[in-house]
Every structure is written in structure tokens, then in C-alpha cells.
N, C-alpha and C positions, 0 to 999 in steps of 0.2 A: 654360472656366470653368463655362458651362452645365453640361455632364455631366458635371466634378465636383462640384457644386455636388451636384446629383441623386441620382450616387449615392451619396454621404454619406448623401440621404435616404433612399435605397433602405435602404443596409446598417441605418441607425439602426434602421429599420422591422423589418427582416429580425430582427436583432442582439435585439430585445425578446422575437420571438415562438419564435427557435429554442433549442432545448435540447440538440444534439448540438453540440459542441465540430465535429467535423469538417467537419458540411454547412455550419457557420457559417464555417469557415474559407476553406473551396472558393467560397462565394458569395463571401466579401470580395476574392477572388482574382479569380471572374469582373467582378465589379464593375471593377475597378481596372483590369485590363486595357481595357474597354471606355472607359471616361473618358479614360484618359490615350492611347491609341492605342495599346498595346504590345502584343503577344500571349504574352507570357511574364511571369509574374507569379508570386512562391512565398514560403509562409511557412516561415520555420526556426523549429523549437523546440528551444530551450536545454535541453540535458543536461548539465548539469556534473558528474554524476557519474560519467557517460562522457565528459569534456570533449569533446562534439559539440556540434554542431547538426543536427535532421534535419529533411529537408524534409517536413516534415506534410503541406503542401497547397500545390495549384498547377492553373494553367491551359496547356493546349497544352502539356507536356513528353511525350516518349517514352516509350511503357508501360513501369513498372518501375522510374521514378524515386521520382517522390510515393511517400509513403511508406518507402523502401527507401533512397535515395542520404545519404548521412551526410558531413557536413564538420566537420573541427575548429574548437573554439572559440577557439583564439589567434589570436595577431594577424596572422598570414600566412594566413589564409583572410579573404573579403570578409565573412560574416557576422561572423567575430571581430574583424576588425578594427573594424568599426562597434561593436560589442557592448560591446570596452573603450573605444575612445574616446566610448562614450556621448551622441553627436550622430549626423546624417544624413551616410551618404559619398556623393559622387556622383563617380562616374567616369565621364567622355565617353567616353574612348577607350581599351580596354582595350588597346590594342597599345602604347599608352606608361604603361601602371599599375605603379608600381613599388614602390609601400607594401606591395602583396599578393600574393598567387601567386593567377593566374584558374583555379578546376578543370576537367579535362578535364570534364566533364559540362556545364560553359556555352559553351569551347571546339566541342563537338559541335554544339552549338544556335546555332552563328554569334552569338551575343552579343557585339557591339562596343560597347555603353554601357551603366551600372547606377547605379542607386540601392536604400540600404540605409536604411532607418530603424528603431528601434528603438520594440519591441511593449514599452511598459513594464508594471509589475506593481504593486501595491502592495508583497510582500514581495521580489520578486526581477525583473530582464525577462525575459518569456515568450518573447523571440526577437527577432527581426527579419523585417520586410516589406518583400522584394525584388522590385525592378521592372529588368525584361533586355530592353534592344532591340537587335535585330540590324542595326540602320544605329548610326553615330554619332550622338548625340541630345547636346546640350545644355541639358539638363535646368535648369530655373531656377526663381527662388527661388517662383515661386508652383506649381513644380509638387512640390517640396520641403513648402512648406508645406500641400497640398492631402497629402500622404502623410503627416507628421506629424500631421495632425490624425487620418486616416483609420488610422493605428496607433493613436492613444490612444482611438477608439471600438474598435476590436478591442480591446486591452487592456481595456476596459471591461468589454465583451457578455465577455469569460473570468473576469473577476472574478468578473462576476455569475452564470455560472455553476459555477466553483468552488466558489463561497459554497451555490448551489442543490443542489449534490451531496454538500456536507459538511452541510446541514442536512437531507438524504433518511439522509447514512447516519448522523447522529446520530440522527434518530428511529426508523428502525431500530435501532439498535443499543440505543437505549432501551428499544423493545416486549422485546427480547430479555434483555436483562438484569432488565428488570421482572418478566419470563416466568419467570424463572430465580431473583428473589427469592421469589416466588411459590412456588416446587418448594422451596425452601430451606426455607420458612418450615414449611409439610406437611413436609419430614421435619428438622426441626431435633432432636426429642425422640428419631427414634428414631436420627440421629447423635451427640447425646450419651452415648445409651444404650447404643451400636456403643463409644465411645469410651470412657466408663465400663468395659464387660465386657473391654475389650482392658489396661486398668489393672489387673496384677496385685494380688491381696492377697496372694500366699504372702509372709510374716516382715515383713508390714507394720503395722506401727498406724496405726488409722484417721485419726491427724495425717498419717501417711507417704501414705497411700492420698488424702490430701485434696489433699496438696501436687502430688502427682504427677499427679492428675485435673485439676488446677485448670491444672498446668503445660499438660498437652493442649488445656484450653480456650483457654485465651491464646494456644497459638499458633494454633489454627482459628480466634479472631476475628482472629490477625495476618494472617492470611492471608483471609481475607474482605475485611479492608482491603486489603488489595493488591489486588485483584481486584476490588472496583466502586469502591474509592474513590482508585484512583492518578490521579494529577494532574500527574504526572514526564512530561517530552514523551516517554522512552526507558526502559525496564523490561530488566533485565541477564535474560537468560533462565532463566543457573544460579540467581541469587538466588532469582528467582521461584520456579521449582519446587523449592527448595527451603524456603521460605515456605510454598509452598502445602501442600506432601506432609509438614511439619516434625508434625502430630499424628500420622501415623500408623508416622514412627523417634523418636518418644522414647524406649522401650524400648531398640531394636533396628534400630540405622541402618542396619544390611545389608537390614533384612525390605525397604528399598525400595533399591536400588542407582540412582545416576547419573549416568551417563556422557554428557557432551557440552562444546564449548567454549563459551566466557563469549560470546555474543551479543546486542549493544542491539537492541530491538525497540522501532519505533512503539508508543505507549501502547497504542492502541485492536487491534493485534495481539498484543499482552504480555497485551491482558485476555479475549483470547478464547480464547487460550493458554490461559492461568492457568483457565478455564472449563472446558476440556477436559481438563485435569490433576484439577481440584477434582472434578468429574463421576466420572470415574476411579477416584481412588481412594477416595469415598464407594462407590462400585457394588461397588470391593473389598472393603471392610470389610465393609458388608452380606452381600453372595452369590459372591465370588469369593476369590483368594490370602489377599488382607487377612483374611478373617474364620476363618482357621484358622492355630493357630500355627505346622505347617513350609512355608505357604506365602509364597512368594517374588516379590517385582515387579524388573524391570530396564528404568529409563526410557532413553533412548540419542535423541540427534538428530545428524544431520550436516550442515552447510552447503555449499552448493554456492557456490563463489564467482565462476563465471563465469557460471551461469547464474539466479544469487541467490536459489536454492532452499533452503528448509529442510524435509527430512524426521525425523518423529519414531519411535519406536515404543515403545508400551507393551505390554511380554510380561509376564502374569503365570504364574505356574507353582507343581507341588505344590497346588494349589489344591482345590476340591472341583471334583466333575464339573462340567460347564454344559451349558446349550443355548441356541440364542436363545429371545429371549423371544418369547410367541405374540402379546400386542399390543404395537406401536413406541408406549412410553412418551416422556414427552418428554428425557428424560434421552439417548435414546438418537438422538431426533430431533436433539437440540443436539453429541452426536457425531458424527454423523452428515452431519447439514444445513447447522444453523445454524449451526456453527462453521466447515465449508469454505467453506460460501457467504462468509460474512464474513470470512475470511483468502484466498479466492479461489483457495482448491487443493481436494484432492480427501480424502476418508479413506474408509477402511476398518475394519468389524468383524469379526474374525474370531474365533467362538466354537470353540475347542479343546478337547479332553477335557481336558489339562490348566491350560487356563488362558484368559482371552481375551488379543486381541493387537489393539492400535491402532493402525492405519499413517495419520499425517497427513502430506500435503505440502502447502507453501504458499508462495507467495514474500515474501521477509522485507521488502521495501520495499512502501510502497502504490501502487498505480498509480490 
């Protein structure tokens, strides 16, 4: 009871001052092994959308597990099983366990008795904290509850820093967007004025000519609205850039063609999207395909659904000549940079004689 007592304190101590999800997990691993006498100790982390569980972290396993080894979440594996019946399993004696199928990988490690408790969450449980000894152990209620308690501080110290990592990448993602109302604001007059000259007058009256300019503004502020002010936990991808790009086919919904399937995107990936589109086709209007009339844009994405990747491209073409530009403006920063970084894939500018070309990839879930 001493050293568990201890290192409740230890991890507590630990749990305040670390900020890596992993080192904090491997310590609560070492911890637990040494209190309780066991030498085998591992945390699963719940993927439901891969109905797994993997083992994140752990002490004393064979290189190549942690990490790597994956077991499903239903009821016939030990972690699923504890997971849906939402209390603590203990199993003494794995040779007469008959609720579960034992995996070859605790098989391997001589594991004759186990305890599962569950890592809860506030919105969902983070997994389970399993403890594996290789003699029979009859595990009892105070070593149960010395685990129970000692998951719901892990559960905690994850909380707290989930919560720390969604308030780093909202304030980021603030500086960025602020950055970006900022460029908006500098060329708001000469986007109007882009969007004005692109508003034929041939056989119009100036009522025709008001209604049809006015028409472009409404949708560039509709789509300004999508863009910093969604509030939708999921953004449809087609809509979106269709929102977004919708001033520059009023005329002439070919001058932008697009091609891709209808994909829910996490808001805060929807709006960084919709960033890289909105960037895009202002850079056209101004000095590329957009700003002449036989020039032509083709948007196209494809999804990868094994590997959950979505690549985009934007080709414009017909266009006036280009070249890069000799200082990286920020427009070009935020294609560039700030927008891989923040969707956590890669892009590419490619300045072409005929046109430029956007290659973005990124993966469509957040991690």
C-alpha cells in the first residue's frame, strides 16, 4: 500500500509538470509496474474509427510491440471487453478465461493473470490500463482500487492536456487568421475593383450592371462567412469551395470547373481549406487565369480512404504569362506554410508559363 500510495504521488507530481502525452504515459507505466510488483504493464488507446485498441505505452515488452501491436475493440479481446462492460476485469488465471480470446502477443510474454481498468474521458474513454503477470496473481479489491484511482489521474493529466493543445492550436490558428484579416482588409478595394472590371457592361443598364456587381459582393461576403465565421463542427468540402470560388462563376461557371466528391471536413480543416481556395482565386483574378477572359481554372481533389489522405489541385491555364514572385508575400506564405503546417500535409507552387498549379496534401482527420 506504501508504494502505491507513492506513486499516485509520484505520477500526480509527474502528470502537472509533463506536456508530452507519451513520456507521460511510459512513466505512469513505469510507475505501476514498480508498486504493484508486476513487470508488464500497458496502456491501450481507443480508436473506434479503426475499431482498435493500440498499445501506446508500456514497460518490459519485446521491441516492436509499444507502439505497433493493435487489438480489437469488441468484446472478445481483453481490452474490449473491459471497455464495453465499463468497469474493472480481473482475470487470475488466463488458462481458464473464457469471456475473452487471450492475444498471441501476452501468450508470448507468459501472462497467466490480468487486470484491465478503464482510462475514462470526459467526452469518450481514452482506453484502458492494463496490468500482466506472469505467475497467477490474485489480484484484490484494494489492488483494483489502487488502479481505478490511478487511471482516473491518467485520464485526467490527458484531459488537461488535450485541453492545453486545443488552446496552443486555437491561438495559433487565431494569430493566422487575424494575419489574413489583416491582408484582406489592404486589398479589400482593389478586390472589389478586380470584381467590378470582371462585371460586364456590354447591353447592360447601369440597374443591370448594379444588380449583377451587387450579386458578386453577396456572394464574396458569403463566403467570407464560411471562412472565419463557421461554427458547423463539419464543413461539406463541395459546398465550401463552391461558396468560396461562387464570385468568380457568376458570369461563367466553366471559367472555374470542379471536380471532386462531397467530403465532411473538421471545421478548423474546412477553414483552412476554404483559406487556400479564397487566397487562390483573389491571386487569379488579380495576376493569373482569372484576370483575363479565355483564361481557365480546374479545382479537382481525391480522397484516399485507406490512408485518409486528401490531395487537391489547382491548375490554372490560358492565363497571362507568370513567374514567381521575387519577395514571398504573405499570401503566398499562407499557401505555402501556414496552411500545410495547420492541415499537417505538404503543398506545392508551381509557377507555369501557362498558368500556376497548387498541389495540397493533407490528412482529412486531425490527429
Amino acid at each position: 500500500m506504501r508504494l502505491q500510495r507513492s506513486a499516485l504521488a509520484d505520477f500526480g507530481l509527474f502528470a502537472f509538470q509533463c506536456d508530452d502525452i507519451d513520456k507521460l504515459l511510459t512513466r505512469a507505466s513505469e510507475l505501476v509496474s514498480e508498486a504493484m510488483d508486476v513487470p508488464l504493464v500497458k496502456v491501450l488507446e481507443h480508436l473506434p474509427e479503426q475499431g482498435e485498441m493500440l498499445l501506446r505505452s508500456g514497460v518490459n515488452w519485446e521491441p516492436g510491440v509499444v507502439g505497433h501491436e493493435r487489438f480489437g475493440d469488441h468484446e472478445k479481446s481483453p481490452g474490449g471487453y473491459a471497455l464495453r462492460a465499463d468497469q474493472p476485469v480481473v482475470s487470475p488465471d488466463l488458462d481458464t478465461e473464457d469471456r475473452f480470446e487471450i492475444p498471441d502477443v501476452l501468450r508470448r510474454h507468459g501472462v497467466q493473470s490480468m487486470v484491465n481498468v478503464i482510462i475514462a474521458g470526459e467526452r469518450a474513454a481514452f482506453g484502458v490500463l492494463e496490468v500482466d503477470a506472469r505467475e497467477q496473481r490474485n489480484f484484490g479489491e484494494d489492488d483494483v482500487a489502487f488502479l481505478r484511482n490511478y487511471a482516473n489521474l491518467i485520464a485526467a493529466a490527458i484531459e488537461r492536456l488535450r485541453v492545453h493543445d486545443e488552446l496552443k492550436r486555437s491561438a495559433r490558428e487565431q494569430g493566422v487568421l487575424a494575419r489574413e484579416l489583416g491582408h484582406r482588409v489592404k486589398n479589400l478595394l482593389g478586390l472589389i475593383q478586380a470584381l467590378a472590371s470582371q462585371t460586364s457592361t456590354k447591353d447592360r443598364t447601369a440597374e443591370a450592371f448594379r444588380e449583377a456587381f451587387m450579386r458578386r459582393l453577396q456572394a464574396l461576403s458569403t463566403a467570407e462567412s464560411l471562412v472565419f465565421d463557421s461554427g458547423e463542427e463539419r464543413a461539406d468540402l463541395v459546398a465550401l469551395a463552391e461558396e468560396v470560388l461562387a464570385p468568380y462563376r457568376q458570369d461563367d461557371v466553366e471559367k472555374i470547373t470542379i471536380e471532386g466528391a462531397s467530403l465532411g471536413l473538421p471545421a478548423r480543416r474546412a477553414r483552412m481549406f476554404g483559406l487556400a481556395l479564397h487566397e487562390l482565386a483573389t491571386n487569379a483574378a488579380k495576376h493569373g487565369a482569372l484576370s483575363v477572359a479565355a483564361g481557365r481554372v480546374h479545382l479537382d481533389w481525391q480522397v484516399d480512404d485507406a490512408g485518409g489522405s486528401v490531395t487537391m489541385t489547382w491548375q490554372e491555364s490560358d492565363g497571362p504569362e507568370i513567374s514567381p514572385p521575387e519577395r514571398k508575400g504573405f499570401g503566398t506564405r499562407l499557401l505555402k506554410d501556414v496552411v500545410a503546417h495547420e492541415l499537417n500535409g505538404s503543398a506545392e507552387l508551381v509557377y507555369e508559363p501557362g498558368g500556376l498549379r497548387y498541389h495540397l496534401t493533407f490528412q482529412r482527420h486531425e490527429t
